[in-house]
C-alpha positions in Angstrom: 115.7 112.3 109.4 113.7 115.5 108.9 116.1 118.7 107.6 114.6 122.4 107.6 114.4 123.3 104.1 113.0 127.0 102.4 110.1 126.4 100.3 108.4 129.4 98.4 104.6 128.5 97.9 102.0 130.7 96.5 99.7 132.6 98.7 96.7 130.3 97.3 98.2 127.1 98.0 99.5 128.1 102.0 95.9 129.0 102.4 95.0 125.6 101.4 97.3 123.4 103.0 96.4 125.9 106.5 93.3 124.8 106.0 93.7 120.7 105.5 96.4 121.2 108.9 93.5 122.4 110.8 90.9 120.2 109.3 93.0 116.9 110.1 95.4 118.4 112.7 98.0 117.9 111.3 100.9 119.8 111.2 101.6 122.0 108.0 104.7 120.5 107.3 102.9 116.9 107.6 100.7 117.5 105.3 103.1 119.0 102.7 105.0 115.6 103.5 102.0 113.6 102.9 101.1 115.6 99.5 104.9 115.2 98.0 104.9 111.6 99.0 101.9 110.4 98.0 102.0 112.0 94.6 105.7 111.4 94.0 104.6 107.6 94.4 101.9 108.3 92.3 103.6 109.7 89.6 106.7 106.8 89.5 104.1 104.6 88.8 102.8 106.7 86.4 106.6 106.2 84.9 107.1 102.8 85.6 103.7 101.3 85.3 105.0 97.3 86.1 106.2 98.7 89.4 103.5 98.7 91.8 103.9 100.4 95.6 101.1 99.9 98.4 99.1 103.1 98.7 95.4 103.0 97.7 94.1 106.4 97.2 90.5 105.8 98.1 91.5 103.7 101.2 93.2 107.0 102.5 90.7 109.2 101.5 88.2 107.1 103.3 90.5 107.1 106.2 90.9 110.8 106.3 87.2 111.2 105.8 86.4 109.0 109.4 89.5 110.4 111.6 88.0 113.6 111.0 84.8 112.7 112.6 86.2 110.0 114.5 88.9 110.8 116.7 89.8 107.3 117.6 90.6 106.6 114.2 93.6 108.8 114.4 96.1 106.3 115.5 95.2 104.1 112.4 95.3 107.6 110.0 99.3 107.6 111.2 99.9 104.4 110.5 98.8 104.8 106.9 100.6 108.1 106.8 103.7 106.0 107.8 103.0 103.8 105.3 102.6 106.4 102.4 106.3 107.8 103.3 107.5 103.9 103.2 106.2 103.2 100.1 107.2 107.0 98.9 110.8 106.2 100.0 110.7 102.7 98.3 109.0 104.5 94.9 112.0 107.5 95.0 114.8 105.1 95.4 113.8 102.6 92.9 113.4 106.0 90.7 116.7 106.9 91.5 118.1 103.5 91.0 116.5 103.4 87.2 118.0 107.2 86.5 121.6 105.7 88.0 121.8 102.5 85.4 120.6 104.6 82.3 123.9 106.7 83.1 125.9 103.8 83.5 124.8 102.7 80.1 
């Protein structure tokens, strides 16, 4: 479930993510979705490096690359977006799960 939330960014970094929307049409808020989740991910692996989640950087950035030349590669560029806010969500709660049990301790 998506809720509205206020987010103050930086002049430089709207500019940006405008122009990745435009340049992958996507919608701004997608692709602020897609940048939390993929480097949330990233970075609980970072913390947790014998916990491993599916994403493959270069396989998306290869993906991105061809759906924005290739149109009828978009349908498979959502499904990997689907799957980068699957394994995001299986990364946070796992996170979250690990910050609960060193309190309990």
């Amino acid at each position: 479930m998506l809720t509205r939330q206020q987010v103050l960014i930086e002049d430089w970094l709207v500019e940006y993510l405008k122009l990745l929307s435009e340049h992958y049409d996507l919608s701004f808020s997608e692709i602020i979705r897609i940048g939390l989740c993929a480097q949330f991910t990233r970075m609980i692996s970072l913390l947790y490096p014998g916990k491993k989640f599916d994403i493959n950087e270069k396989d998306f950035l290869d993906l991105l690359l061809k759906a924005h030349s290739d149109k009828k590669l978009h349908e498979e560029l959502h499904k990997y977006i689907s799957k980068i806010y699957f394994e995001a969500r299986k990364a946070v709660e796992y996170r979250m799960a690990q910050e609960k049990s060193h309190k309990n301790k």
